[in-house]
N, C-alpha and C positions, 0 to 999 in steps of 0.2 A: 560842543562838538565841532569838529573842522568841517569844510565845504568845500566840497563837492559833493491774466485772471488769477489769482490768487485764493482757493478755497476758503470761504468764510464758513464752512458747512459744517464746522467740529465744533461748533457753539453746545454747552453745554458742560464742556471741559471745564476743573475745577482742582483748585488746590486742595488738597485735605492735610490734615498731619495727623500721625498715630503717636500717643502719647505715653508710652508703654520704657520710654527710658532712654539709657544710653546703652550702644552698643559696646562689645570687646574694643572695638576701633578707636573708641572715643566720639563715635558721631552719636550726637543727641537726636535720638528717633524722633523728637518732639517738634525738631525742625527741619525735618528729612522730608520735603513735601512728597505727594504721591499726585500723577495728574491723573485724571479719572476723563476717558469722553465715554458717551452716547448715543450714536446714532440711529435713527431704523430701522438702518438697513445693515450696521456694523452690533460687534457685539462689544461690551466695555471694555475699555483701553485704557491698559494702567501703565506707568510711565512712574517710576521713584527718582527722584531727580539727582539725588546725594546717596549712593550704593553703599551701605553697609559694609560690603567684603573687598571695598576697594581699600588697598594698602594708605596707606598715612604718609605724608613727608612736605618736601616746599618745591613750591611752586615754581618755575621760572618765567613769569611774565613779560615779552616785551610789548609796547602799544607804542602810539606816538601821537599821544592825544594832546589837545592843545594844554596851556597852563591853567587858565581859566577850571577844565575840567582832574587835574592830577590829584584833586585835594576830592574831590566825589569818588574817583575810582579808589583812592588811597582808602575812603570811609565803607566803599563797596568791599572791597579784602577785607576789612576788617569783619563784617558781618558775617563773610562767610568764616573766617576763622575762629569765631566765635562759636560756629554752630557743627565745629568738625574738630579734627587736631591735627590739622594742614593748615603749614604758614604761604604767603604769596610773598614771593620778593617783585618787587617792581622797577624794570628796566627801559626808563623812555630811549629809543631808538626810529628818529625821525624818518618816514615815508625816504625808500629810495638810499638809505644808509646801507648795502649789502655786505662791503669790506665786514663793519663790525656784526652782524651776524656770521658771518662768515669765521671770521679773526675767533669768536668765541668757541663755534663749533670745533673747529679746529684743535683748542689747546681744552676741548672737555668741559667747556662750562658753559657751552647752549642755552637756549630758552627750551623751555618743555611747550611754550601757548606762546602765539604770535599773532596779535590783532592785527588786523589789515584788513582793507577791502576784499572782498572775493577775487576780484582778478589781478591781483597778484598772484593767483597760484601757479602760471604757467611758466613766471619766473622763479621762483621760490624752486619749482621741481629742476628745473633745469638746472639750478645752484644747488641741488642734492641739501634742502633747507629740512623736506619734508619726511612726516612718519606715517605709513600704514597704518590706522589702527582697527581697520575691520577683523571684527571678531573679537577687538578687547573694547567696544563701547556700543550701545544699542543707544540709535537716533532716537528724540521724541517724535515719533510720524504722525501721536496725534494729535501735536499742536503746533507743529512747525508744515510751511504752504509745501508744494509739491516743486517749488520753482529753489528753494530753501534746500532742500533735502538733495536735490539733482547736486547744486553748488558744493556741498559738503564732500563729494566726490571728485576727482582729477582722475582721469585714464584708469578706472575703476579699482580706483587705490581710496578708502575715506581717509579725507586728509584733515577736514575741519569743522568746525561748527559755525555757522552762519545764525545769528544772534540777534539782529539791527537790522533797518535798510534807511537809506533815503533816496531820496526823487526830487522830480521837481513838480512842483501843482501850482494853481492860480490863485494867486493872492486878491484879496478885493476890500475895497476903505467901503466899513461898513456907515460911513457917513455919505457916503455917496451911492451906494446899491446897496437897493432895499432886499431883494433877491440876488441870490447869486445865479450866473445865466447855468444853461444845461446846454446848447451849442453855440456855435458861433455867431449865428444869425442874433440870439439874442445879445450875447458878446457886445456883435459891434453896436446894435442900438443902444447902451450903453455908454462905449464911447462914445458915438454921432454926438449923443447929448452932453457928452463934458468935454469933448477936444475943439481945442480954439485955435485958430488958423495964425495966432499972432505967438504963437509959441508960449502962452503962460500957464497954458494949460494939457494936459494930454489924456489919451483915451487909455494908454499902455504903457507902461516900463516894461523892456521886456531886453535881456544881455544878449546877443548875439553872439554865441561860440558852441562849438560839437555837441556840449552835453548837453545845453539848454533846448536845443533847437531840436533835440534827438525824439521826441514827440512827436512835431510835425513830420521829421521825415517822416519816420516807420508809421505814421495811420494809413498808410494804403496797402497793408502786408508785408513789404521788403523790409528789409535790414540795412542798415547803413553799411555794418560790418559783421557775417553771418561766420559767428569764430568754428561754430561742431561742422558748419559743410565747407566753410574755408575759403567763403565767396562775398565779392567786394561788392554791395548793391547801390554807388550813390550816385552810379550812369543810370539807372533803371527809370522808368517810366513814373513807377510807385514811387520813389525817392521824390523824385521832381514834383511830382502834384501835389507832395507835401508840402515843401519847402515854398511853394508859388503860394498856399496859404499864407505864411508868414512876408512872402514879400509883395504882395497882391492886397491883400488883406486883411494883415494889423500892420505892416508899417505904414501906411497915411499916416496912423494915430503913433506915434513913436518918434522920441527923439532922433535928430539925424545923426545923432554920435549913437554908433551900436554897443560902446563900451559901458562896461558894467557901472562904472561911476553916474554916467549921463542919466544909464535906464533905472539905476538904483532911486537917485537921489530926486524922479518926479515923482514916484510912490512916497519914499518917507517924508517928503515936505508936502504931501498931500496935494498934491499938483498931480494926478493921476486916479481914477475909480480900480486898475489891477495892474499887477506886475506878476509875471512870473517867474518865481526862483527856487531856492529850497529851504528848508527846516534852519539852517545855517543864518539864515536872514531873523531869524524872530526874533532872538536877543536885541538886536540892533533897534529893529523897528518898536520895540517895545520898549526903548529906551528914548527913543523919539516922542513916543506918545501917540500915536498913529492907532487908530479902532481900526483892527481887519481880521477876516476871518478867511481861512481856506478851503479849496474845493477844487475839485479836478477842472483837469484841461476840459475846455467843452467838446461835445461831439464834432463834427464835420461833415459838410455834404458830402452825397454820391457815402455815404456808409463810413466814412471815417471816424476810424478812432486812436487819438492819439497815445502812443505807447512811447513816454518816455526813457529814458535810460535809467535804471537803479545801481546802485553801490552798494552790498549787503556786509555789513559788518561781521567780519567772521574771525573764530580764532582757530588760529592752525596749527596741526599737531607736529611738532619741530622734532628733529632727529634726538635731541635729550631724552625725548620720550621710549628710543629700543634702549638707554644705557641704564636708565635709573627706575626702577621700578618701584620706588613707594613715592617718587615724583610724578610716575605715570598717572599713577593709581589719581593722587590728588589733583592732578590735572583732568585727567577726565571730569572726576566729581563738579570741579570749577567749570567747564563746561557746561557739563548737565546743567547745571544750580544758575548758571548767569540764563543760559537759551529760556530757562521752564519756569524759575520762581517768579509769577506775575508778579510780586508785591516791589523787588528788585527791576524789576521791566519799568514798571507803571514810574518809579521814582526815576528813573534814566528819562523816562518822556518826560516828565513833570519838572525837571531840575536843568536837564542836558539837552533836551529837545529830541532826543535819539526817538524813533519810528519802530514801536517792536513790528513784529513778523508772527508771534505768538497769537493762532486763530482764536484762541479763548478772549485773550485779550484785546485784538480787537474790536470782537462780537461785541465786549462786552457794555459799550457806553461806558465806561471810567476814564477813558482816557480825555485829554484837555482835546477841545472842539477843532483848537489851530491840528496839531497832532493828528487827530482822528483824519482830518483833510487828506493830509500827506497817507494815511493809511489805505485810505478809501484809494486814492491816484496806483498806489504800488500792484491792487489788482490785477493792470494793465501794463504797467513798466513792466519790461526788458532788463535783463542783468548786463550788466555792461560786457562787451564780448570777452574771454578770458585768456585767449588766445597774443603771444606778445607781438604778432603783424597788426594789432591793434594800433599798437605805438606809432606806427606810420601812418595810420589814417587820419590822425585829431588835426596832424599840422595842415595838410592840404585841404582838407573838409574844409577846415576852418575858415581858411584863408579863400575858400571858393564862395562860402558864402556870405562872407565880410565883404569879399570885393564885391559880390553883386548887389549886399545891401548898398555900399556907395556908390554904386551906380559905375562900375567898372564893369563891362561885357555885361552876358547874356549869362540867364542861370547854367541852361543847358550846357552852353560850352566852357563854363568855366569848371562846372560838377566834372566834363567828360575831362580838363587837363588835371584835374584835380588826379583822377579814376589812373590817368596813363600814368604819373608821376609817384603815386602809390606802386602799382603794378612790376616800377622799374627799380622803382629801392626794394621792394620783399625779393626781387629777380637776385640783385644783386648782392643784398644780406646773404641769400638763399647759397649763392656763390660762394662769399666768403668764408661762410658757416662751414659748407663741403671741404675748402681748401684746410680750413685750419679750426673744427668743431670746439676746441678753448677758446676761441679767439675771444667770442660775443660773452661768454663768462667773465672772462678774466677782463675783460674791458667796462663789464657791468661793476665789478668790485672794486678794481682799480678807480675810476671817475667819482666813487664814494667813499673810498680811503679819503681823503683832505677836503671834506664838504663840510666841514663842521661837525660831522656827527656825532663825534665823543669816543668813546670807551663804554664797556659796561663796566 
């Protein structure tokens, strides 16, 4: 995979299969899971992941998964084709290529399913990318989180199915902690005990940029960037007593280079007890050799709790979907089938490192311990905002709190130029957008015409 409270209370939820054949359709009943929950207080929730009366045809998938992983999703289509009489065709189209979705939609030969992060959807609408499909697909609501189910909606259009997530949580070299801490205070005793003042040693790897750090801000309620009420919180009081965490308080113990190379490389040469990063890192580190295990951000004083930012892997339902109807049909199905068959989930965390979001499957202890880590952290993670004034906040955030880790200015006044500098570019987007409403379209598609991205 590439890098970059959540109800656990549907435990109970369960694959079955009815073995009674195949249907008219061609779908073999035998592998047409059914989810079943139970609650106390609910009554059974039954959930068919692979519909029967959905029409038959091919897929058009685009993703933009790394190479590493093409040859897993390649062997994923195939299982499901095996157990329907729907083909997938597979379209890799890199993050940020808009021209060639666009180019396709155009001359009729669209994707029907579009993986992407969730917050791509505010661009996706605005490039008229996206399909309605309320009323022709029923969510699993009882094994997908309530933060899952929200996402799958855009301006009360359902637009996709969110599938995946990642975060970022605390890594820790299980040769050096023997427990993993539960807040800070245990944290830093911790490091006290392994950071060496001559630099050979350190208490933290830890990257310094928006999404990492997006934890500490938001544990005191605020929002870095609050996209549904449309308000910029990273002048607020709560922001900053985050952020003085991280520079108060783990950097002693941290390299003086904030960049990801510096923070990376004292965790996997074992010069480090924790770093924190995301799921993206296991491969690596487990190629090093390095014993670690994962486990949430620790608590914080004064009632903090850190909420970092998530990325929910989602597929989206793409304008192919009003033209071709025994494409829809199989699209949907592929949906259904990827979000709810645990046995397909469980092999994405087990092979790709992918985070399901499926409360069965979390509950259930099967998944790998590192995995389970990152699961356990997304209770509290934040979907990253989805709104595109997003896009102006990473570069100045960034850069306000880059400078203050080197020791350029003061947190506060660098957060408040950060806050004006924001404030004046959405003013003046805001402007251009009114003069001439193509503009930011056609300059989104344009800048991705000649980026490499290909053709379908």
């Amino acid at each position: 995979m590439g890098g970059p409270a959540l109800a656990i209370g549907l435990a109970g939820c369960s694959s079955e299969s009815d073995t009674s054949g195949s249907t008219a359709s061609g779908i073999d009943e035998g592998t047409a899971a059914t989810t079943r929950v139970t609650t106390p207080d609910e009554p059974e929730c039954d959930y068919q992941a692979i519909d029967p009366d959905e029409p038959s045809g091919t897929v058009k998938l685009v993703h933009g998964r790394d190479t590493s992983d093409i040859e897993f999703i390649e062997s994923t289509n195939s299982r499901f084709e095996s157990i329907t009489d729907n083909e997938v065709e597979l379209n890799w189209v890199p993050v940020g290529c808009y021209a060639v979705i666009r180019n396709s939609m155009s001359d009729g030969d669209g994707p029907h399913l579009i993986e992407r992060n969730h917050d791509e959807v505010d661009r996706y609408d605005r490039l008229d990318f996206l399909s309605d499909q309320a009323g022709n697909i029923d969510l699993p609501d009882c094994v997908l989180p309530d933060k899952a189910l929200e996402l799958s909606r855009f301006d009360e259009e359902l637009v996709g199915m969110p599938w995946a997530a990642q975060t970022v949580a605390l890594f820790y070299n299980g040769d050096m902690v023997e427990e993993p801490p539960e807040t800070l205070e245990e944290m830093t005793s911790i490091m006290e005990e392994h950071h060496e003042e001559d630099g050979e040693t350190f208490g933290l790897g830890y990257p310094i940029n928006p999404y990492y750090v997006s934890g500490f801000a938001q544990a005191y309620g605020e929002e870095v960037y609050d996209g549904e009420a449309d308000e910029l919180g990273i002048d607020t009081d709560a922001v900053e007593k985050g952020l003085r965490v991280i520079m108060d308080d783990l950097k002693p113990y941290m390299p003086d280079d904030p960049g990801p190379g510096a923070q990376t490389s004292v965790f996997e040469n074992g010069n480090a007890p924790f770093f924190i990063s995301g799921p993206w890192e296991i491969p690596h580190l487990e190629e090093e050799g390095v014993e670690f295990g994962v486990t949430t951000l620790p608590d914080l004083p004064d009632g903090g709790t850190p909420r970092p930012y998530a990325g929910y892997n989602t597929l989206f339902f793409g304008t192919r979907m009003d033209d071709d109807p025994d494409g829809a049909g199989a699209a949907r199905n592929y949906a259904r089938w990827l979000a709810t068959d645990e046995e397909i989930l469980l092999e994405h965390a087990n092979q790709e490192n992918y985070v399901p979001i499926h409360t069965e499957l979390r509950a259930s202890g099967r998944l790998p311990e590192t995995i389970q880590g990152f699961a356990d952290q997304l209770e509290t993670a934040d979907p990253m905002p989805r709104r595109e004034k997003m896009d102006h906040v990473w570069g100045p955030f960034g850069h306000a709190i880059e400078q203050t880790f080197n020791g350029y200015g003061e947190l506060r006044d660098n957060l408040d130029s950060a806050a004006a500098e924001i404030r004046e570019t959405w003013e003046d987007a805001e402007l251009s957008s009114a003069a001439d409403p193509e503009l930011s379209v056609n300059r989104l598609t344009l800048e991705s015409a000649d980026s490499g991205c290909g053709v379908f």
